[in-house]
N, C-alpha and C positions, 0 to 999 in steps of 0.2 A: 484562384488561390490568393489567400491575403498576405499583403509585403509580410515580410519578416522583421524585424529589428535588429538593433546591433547586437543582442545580446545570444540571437540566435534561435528563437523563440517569437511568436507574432504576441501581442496583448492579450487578446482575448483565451491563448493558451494557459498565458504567464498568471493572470489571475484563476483560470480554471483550475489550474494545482496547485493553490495555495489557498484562496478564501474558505476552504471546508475545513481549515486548519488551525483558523484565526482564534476559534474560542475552543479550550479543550473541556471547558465542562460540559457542553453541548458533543461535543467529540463522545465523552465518555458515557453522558447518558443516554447518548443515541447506541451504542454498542455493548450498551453492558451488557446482554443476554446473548452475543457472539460469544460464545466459548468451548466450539467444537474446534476453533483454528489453536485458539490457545493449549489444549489436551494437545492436540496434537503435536504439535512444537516443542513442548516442552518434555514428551514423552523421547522424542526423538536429540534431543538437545542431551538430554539422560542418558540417553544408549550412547550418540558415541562421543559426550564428554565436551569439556570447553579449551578454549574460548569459542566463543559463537558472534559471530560478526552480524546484525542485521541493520539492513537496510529499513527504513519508513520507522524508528524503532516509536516514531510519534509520545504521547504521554504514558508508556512505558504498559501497556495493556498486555503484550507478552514478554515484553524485554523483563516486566518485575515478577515474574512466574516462574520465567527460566529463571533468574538469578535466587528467589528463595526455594528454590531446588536443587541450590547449591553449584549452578553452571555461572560463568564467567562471561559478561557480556558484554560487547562494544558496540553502543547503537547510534546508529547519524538518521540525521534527517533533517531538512532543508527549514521545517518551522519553528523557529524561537518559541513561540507561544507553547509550543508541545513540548517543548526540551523543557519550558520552564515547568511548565505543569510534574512532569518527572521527577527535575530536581526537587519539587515540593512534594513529593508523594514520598521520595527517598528520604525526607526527614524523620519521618514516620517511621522506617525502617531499624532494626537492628542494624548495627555498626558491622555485622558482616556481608547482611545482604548489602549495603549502602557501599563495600568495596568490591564486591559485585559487576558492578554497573560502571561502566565509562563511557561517555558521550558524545561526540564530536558531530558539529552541524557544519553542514556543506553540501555541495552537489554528488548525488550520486555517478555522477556521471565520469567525475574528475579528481575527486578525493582519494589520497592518496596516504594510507597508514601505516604503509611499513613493516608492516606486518601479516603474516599468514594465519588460517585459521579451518578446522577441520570441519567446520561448519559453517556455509555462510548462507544466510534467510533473507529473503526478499519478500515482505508479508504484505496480506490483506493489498494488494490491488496497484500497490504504490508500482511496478513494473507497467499499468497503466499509463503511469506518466510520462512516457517514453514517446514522445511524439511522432520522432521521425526515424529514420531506417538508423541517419548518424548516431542520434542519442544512442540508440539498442545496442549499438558497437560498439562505444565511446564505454557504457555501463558493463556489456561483457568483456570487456578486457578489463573491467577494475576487478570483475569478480574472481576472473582467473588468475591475475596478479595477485591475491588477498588468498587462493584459495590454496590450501597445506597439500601435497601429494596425496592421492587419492580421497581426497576432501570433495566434499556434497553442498553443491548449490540448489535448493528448494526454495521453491515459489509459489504462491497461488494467485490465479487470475480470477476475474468473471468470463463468464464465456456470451461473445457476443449472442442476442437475442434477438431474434427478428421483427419477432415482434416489439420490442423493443426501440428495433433502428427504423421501424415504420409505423411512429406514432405521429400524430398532428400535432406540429410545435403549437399553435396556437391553442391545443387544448391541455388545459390545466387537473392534474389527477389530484384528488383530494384524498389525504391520507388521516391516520391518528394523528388527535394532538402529539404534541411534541412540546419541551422545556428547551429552554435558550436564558444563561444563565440566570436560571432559577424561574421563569418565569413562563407560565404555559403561552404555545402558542399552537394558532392553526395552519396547519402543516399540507402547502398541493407538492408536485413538482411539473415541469416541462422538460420535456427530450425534445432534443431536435440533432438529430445525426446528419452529420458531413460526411459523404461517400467519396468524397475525392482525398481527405487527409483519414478516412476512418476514425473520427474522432464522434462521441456522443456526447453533446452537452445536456447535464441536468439544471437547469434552474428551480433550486429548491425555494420558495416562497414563505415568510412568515408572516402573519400577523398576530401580532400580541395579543392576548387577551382584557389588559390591562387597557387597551387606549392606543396607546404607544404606535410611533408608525409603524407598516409594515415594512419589510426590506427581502431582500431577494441575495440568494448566495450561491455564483456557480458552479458545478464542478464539471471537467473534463478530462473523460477518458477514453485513449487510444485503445481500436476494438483489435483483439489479435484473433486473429479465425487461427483453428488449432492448427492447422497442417503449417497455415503460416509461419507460427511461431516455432513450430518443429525446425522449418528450413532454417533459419534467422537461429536458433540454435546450432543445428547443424553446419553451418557456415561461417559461424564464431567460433570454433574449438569446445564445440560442447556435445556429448553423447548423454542421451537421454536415457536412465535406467528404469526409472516410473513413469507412469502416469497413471491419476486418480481421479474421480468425479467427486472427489470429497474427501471431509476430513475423518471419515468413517470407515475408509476402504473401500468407498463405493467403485464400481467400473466407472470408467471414463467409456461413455456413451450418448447418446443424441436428446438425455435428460440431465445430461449434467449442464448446470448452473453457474458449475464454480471446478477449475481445474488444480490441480496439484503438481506441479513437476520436480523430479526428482532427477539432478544431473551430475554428471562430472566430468572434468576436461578433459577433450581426447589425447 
């Protein structure tokens, strides 16, 4: 196991959740054609009303859907760089959607707003960052504190992949190019899974097409095997009323990709 630091968190975790975070115009043109999680959210934000609390609200991909839909939104998330990008995209907006939206950056883990909310969303993958058994605790008691009497905490994961967590770090997957701001590059990654923290590192790889050096940006994410994540629910004051293989209605079944959970405190 690697030391830990004082902060609680080893290095190699501390920059895994955050450098995929650092540029958001890369952010945005890497997910622009995600927009099965965004319908969905924002369908569900509709039905039962705001304020709508989420978590990872990053440069605002569905915190700004829900809110020109007329919902009410308070979004944190740990990267300045994505808050900033928000606030720039909120300039743009109508003077209603732009009071919409309220921000506050900090730890999900320990923030604390004072307030209750009938909806609270933990999006696109960001509950991966939850390293250790502490964190997952430390975050389900903020959500239950935050959440309004019979108020619904929704999530979506990836779902660990075997093949996946048994690829050869040393071998590098080459993908489509890809843009980093504004400028094409080519695009591998490397996996290399740790089975003692369950944690998957990707090392996403550029090279510019311009000349330019290449660099390297990693991300890391804590793998939750479903039944796992059920206990670790179960065990925090949490009753599970869905579960989904998608943001479709799919069954949650041994081809789901991507989980949805749908909870409320017991």
């Amino acid at each position: 196991m690697k030391k830990r630091g004082g902060a609680g968190i080893d290095h190699e975790l501390r920059v895994g959740s955050s450098a995929h975070y650092e540029d958001p115009r890369y952010y945005a043109d890497t997910y622009r054609d995600r927009v099965d999680d965004v319908a969905y959210y924002a369908a569900l934000a509709e039905r039962i009303g705001g304020p709508v609390l989420e978590y990872g609200c990053g440069e605002g991909r569905i915190a700004l859907p829900l809110a020109k839909a007329g919902v009410d939104v308070v979004g944190v998330d740990q990267s300045q760089p994505m808050l900033d990008a928000l606030a720039e995209k909120l300039e743009a907006e109508p003077r209603e959607v732009k009071q919409r939206i309220k921000t506050r950056r900090g730890d999900i883990r320990t923030l604390k707003l004072g307030r209750k909310f009938p909806l609270v969303l933990c999006t696109f993958n960001t509950f991966l960052h939850l390293y250790d058994r502490e964190d997952v605790e430390q975050f389900l008691a903020r959500v239950r504190a935050h959440l309004a009497p019979k108020g619904l905490f929704v999530f979506d994961v990836s779902t660990p992949m075997p093949a996946d967590l048994a690829r050869e770090p040393s071998r590098a997957y080459k993908l489509p190019a890809v843009k980093v701001s504004g400028v094409r590059h080519d695009y591998r990654e490397r996996f290399d899974y740790d089975p003692m923290r369950q944690v998957l590192f990707v090392m996403m790889e550029f090279t510019p097409k311009n000349g330019a050096d290449a660099f390297v940006t990693p991300l890391a994410h804590r793998q939750f095997f479903p039944r796992e994540l059920e206990a670790l629910l179960h065990y925090n004051g949490f009753v599970v009323d869905k579960l989904e293989g998608g943001f479709r209605g799919e069954p949650a079944d041994r081809h789901s990709d991507s989980l949805v959970w749908t909870c409320r405190a017991r």
